[in-house]
C-alpha positions, 0 to 999 in steps of 0.5 A: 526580271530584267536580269533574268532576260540577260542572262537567259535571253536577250535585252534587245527590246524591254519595257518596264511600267514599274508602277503597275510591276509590268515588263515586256520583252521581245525577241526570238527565244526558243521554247527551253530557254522561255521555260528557264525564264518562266520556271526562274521567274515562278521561283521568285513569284513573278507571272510570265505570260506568252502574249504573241509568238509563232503558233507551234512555239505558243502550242509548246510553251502555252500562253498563261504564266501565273501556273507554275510548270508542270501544271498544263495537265490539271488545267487541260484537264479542267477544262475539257471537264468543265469546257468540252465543246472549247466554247471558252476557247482563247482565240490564239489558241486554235484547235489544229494541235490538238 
């Protein structure tokens, strides 16, 4: 992973709890080089969730990693199915773009 991030991003600011298989990064990145990582990472079975980031970059790119691109549609969909009211609504998330 930590190769990933070099090759894709940057290693500015990474810390990694090998014990428990975690790793964070920060920095700046745009929404297709975060969608390079994301879709490189899910090849190899790896989860990469957005925790913080400017609105209209967490809005383009979403927040959970464990799904595997392309899947934004059948959870959307779920959701509004079993969720219409955004009751369970992630507090990041907000409802302005919407």
């Amino acid at each position: 992973m930590i190769d990933l991030l070099a090759e894709h991003l940057d290693t500015g600011l990474v810390t990694a709890g090998p014990g428990h298989g975690m790793l964070r990064w920060s920095g700046e990145a745009t929404v297709d080089a975060l969608r390079t990582v994301r879709r490189l990472a899910a090849q190899r079975e790896i989860p990469l969730t957005l925790e913080r980031g400017p609105w209209p970059l967490r809005h383009a790119f979403g927040h959970f990693g464990a799904y595997r691109e392309g899947v934004a549609r059948l959870v959307a969909k779920l959701r509004s199915t079993f969720d219409p009211d955004p009751t369970f609504a992630v507090a990041l998330e907000g409802t302005e773009y919407e």
